[in-house]
C-alpha angles and dihedrals in degrees: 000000000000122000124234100274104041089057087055101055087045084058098046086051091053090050095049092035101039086047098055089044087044096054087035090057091052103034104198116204100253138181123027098348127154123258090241085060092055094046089040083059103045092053095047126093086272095121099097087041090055096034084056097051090043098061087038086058092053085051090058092045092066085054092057103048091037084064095043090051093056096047086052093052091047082053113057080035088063108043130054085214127072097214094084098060091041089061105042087046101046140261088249100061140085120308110263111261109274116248113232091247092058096074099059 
């Protein structure tokens, strides 16, 4: 069985990995293109093409927020106060775990 951690940077490979295969798969038109390419490209076969990356990108995705989850974790384990691991979270996500003491 991995460890933690190891899990985690797994994790952090299949993000980075899974997101450049992802965008690879689909292959958007980027950068200064002209409106008809884009439209060329929206009525081509591309749909399976772009229906693939997109799961991949999902995939990748999991990755992302697995890793995030288990910084998070390493960060309300290392510090006594609960601001660390708020601002290295995000104001926008979900309220940090309550302590048992918090409640009395």
């Amino acid at each position: 069985m991995r460890s933690r951690p190891a899990l985690a940077g797994l994790a952090a490979l299949a993000f980075s990995v899974l997101t450049f295969a992802g965008l690879l798969v689909s292959s958007p038109p980027g950068g200064t293109y002209p409106a008809h390419d884009a439209a060329k490209y929206v009525s081509s076969g591309h749909h399976g093409a772009v229906l693939v990356g997109a799961y991949v990108l999902l995939l990748g995705t999991f990755g992302l927020i697995w890793l995030l989850a288990y910084l998070r974790e390493i960060g309300f384990a290392a510090s006594t106060d609960t601001m660390v691991a708020r601002l290295f979270w995000g104001p926008a996500s979900a309220p940090p775990p309550r302590s048992p003491s918090a409640g009395r």
